[in-house]
Backbone as JSON Lines, residues from 0, in Angstrom:
{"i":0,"aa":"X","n":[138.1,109.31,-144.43],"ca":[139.03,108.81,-143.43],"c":[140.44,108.87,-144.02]}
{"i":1,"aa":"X","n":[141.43,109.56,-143.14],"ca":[142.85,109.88,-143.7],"c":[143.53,109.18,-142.88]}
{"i":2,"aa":"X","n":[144.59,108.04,-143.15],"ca":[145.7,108.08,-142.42],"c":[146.9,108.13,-142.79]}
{"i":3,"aa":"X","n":[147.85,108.62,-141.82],"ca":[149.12,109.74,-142.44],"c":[150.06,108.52,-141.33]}
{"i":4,"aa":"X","n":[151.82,108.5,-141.83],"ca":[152.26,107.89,-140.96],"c":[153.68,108.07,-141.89]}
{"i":5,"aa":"X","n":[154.7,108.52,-141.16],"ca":[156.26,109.36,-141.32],"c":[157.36,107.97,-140.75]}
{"i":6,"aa":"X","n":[157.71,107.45,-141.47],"ca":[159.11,107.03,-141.44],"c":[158.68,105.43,-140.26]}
{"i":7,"aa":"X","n":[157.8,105.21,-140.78],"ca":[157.36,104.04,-139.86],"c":[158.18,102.99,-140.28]}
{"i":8,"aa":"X","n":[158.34,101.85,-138.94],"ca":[159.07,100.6,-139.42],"c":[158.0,99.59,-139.82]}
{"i":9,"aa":"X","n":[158.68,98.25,-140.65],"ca":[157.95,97.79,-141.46],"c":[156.6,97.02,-140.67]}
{"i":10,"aa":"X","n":[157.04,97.31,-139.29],"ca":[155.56,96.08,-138.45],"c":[154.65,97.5,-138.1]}
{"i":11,"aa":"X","n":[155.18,98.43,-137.77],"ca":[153.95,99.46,-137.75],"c":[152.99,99.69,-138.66]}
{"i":12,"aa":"X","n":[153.69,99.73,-140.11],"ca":[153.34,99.95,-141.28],"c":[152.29,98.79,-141.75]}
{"i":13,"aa":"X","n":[152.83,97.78,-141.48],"ca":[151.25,96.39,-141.3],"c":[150.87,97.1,-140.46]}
{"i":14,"aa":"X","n":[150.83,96.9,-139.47],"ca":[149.73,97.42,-138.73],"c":[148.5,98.68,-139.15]}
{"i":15,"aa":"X","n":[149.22,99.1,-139.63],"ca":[148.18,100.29,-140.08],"c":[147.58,99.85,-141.35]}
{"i":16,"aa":"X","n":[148.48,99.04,-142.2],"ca":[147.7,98.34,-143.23],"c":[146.41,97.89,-143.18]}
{"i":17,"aa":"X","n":[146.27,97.33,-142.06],"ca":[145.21,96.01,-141.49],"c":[144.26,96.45,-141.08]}
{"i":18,"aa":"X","n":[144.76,98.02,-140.35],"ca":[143.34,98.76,-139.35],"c":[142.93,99.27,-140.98]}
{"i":19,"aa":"X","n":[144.11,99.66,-142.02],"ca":[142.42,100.6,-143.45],"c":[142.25,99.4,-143.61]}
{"i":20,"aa":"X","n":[142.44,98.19,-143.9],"ca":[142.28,97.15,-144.44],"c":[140.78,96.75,-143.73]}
{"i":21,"aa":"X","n":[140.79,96.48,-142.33],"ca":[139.42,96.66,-141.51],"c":[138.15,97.5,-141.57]}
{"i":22,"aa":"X","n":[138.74,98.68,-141.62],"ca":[138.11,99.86,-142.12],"c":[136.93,100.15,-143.5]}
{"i":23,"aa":"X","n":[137.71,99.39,-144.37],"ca":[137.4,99.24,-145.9],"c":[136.42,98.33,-145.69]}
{"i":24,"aa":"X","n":[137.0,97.0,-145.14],"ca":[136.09,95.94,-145.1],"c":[134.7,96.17,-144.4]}
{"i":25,"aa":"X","n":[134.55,97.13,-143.28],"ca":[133.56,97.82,-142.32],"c":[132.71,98.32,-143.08]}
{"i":26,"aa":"X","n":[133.03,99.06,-144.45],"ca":[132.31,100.1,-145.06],"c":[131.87,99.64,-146.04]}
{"i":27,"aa":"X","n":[132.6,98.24,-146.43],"ca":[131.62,97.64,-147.76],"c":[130.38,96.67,-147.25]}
{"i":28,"aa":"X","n":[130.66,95.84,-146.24],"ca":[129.49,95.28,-145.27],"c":[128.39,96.03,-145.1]}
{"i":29,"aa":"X","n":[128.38,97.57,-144.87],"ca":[127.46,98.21,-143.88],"c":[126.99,98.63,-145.73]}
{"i":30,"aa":"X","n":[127.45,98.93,-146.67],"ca":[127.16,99.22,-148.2],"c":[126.37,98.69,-148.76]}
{"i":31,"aa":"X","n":[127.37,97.43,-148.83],"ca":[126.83,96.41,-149.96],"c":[126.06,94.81,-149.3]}
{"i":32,"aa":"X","n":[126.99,94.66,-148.11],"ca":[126.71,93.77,-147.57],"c":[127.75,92.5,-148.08]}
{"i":33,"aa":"X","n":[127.17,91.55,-147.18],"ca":[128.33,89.97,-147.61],"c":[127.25,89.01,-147.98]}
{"i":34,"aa":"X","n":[127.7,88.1,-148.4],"ca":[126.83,86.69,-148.91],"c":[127.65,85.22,-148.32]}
{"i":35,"aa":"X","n":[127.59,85.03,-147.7],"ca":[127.98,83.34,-147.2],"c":[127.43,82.36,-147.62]}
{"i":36,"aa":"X","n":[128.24,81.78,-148.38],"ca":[127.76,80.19,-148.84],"c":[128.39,78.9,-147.5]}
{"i":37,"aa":"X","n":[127.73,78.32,-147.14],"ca":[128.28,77.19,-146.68],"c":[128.21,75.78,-147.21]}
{"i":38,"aa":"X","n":[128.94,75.32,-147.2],"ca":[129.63,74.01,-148.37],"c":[130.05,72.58,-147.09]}
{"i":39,"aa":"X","n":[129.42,71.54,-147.63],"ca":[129.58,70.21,-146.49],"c":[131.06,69.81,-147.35]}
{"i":40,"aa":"X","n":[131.81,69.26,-146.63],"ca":[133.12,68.97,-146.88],"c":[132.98,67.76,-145.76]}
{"i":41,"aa":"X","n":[133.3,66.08,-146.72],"ca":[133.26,65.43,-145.66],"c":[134.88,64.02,-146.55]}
{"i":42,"aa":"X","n":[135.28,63.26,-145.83],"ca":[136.54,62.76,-146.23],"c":[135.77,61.14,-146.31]}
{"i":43,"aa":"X","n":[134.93,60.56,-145.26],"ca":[134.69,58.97,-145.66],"c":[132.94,58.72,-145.31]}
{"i":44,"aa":"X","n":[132.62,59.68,-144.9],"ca":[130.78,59.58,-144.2],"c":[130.52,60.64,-145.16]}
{"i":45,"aa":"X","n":[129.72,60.33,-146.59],"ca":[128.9,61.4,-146.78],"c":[127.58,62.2,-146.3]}
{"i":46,"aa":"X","n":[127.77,63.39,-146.06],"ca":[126.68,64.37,-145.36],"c":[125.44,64.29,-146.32]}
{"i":47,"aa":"X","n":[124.26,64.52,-145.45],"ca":[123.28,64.64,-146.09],"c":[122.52,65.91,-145.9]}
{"i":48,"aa":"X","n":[121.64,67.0,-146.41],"ca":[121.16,67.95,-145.3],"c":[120.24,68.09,-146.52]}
{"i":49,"aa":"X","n":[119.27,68.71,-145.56],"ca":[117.8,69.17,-146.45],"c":[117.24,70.59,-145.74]}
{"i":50,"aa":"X","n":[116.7,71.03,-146.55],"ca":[116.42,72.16,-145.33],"c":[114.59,72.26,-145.39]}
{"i":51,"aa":"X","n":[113.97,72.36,-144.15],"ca":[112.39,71.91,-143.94],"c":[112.04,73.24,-143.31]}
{"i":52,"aa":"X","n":[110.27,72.77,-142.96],"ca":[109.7,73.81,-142.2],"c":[109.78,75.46,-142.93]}
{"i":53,"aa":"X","n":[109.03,75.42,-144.46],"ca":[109.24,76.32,-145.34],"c":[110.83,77.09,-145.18]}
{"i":54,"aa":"X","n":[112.11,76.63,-145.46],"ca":[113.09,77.41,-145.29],"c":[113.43,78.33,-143.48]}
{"i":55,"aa":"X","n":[113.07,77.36,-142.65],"ca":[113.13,78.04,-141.08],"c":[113.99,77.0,-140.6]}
{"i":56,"aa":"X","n":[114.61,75.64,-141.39],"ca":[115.13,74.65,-140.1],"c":[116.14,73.88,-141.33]}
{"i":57,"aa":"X","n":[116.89,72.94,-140.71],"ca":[117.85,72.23,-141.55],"c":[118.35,71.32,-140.54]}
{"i":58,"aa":"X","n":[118.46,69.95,-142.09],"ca":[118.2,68.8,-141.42],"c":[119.29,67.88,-141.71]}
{"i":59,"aa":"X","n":[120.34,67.56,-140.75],"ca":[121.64,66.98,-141.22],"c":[121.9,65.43,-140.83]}
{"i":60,"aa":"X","n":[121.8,64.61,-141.62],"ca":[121.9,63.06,-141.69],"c":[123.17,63.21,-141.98]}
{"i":61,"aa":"X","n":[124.06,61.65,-141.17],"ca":[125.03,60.73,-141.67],"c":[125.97,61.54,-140.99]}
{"i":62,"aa":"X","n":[126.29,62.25,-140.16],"ca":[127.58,63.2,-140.07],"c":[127.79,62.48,-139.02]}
{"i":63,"aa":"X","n":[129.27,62.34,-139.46],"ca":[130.46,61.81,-138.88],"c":[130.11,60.2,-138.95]}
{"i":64,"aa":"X","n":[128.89,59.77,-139.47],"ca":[128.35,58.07,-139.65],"c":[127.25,58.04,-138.46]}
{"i":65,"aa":"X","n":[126.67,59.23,-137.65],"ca":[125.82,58.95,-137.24],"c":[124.26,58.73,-137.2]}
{"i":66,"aa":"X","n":[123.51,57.92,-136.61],"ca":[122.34,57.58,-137.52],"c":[121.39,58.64,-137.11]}
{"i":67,"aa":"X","n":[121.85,59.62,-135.28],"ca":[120.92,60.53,-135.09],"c":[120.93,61.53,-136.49]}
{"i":68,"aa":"X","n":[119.59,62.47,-136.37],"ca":[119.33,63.44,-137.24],"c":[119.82,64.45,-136.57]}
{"i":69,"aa":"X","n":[120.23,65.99,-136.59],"ca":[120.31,66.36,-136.29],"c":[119.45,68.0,-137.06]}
{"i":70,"aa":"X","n":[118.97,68.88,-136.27],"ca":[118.03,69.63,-136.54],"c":[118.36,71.02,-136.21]}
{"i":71,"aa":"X","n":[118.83,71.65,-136.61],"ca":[119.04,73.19,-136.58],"c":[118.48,74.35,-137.07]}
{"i":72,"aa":"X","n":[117.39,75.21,-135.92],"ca":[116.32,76.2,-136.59],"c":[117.12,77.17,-137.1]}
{"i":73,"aa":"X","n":[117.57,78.12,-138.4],"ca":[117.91,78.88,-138.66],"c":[117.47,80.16,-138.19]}
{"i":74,"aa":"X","n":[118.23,81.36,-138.37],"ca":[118.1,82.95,-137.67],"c":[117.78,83.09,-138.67]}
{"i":75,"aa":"X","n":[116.76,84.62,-138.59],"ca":[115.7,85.28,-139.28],"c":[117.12,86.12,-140.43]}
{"i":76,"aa":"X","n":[116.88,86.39,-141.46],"ca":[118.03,87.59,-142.07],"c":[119.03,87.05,-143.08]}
């Protein structure tokens, strides 16, 4: 993938930054792939979570100080 660009002003020139910048990022995903960590961040109610049901569900106590549980089946991948 080539891109060529003559006497551009400086917001075009982002711009085209951002689309290889996109581009790059497109081609290492589909490569290598990404890894997401997610991290509880809480200021006066500490979070609780466990995850059940051999690694298929997750289980979040205390959020926001509430006493419901709350239960979220995770996606396959």
């Amino acid at each position: 993938l080539q891109v060529d660009a003559w006497f551009g002003t400086r917001r075009t020139m982002a711009a085209i930054r951002t689309a290889i910048s996109h581009g790059q990022n497109l081609i290492t995903g589909v490569t290598k792939g990404y890894r997401y960590k997610m991290r509880f961040v809480y200021a006066h109610f500490p979070i609780n979570a466990s995850i059940t049901n051999s690694n298929t569900a997750i289980e979040i106590r205390n959020f926001l100080g509430e006493k419901k549980v709350r239960k979220v089946d995770m996606l396959e991948g």
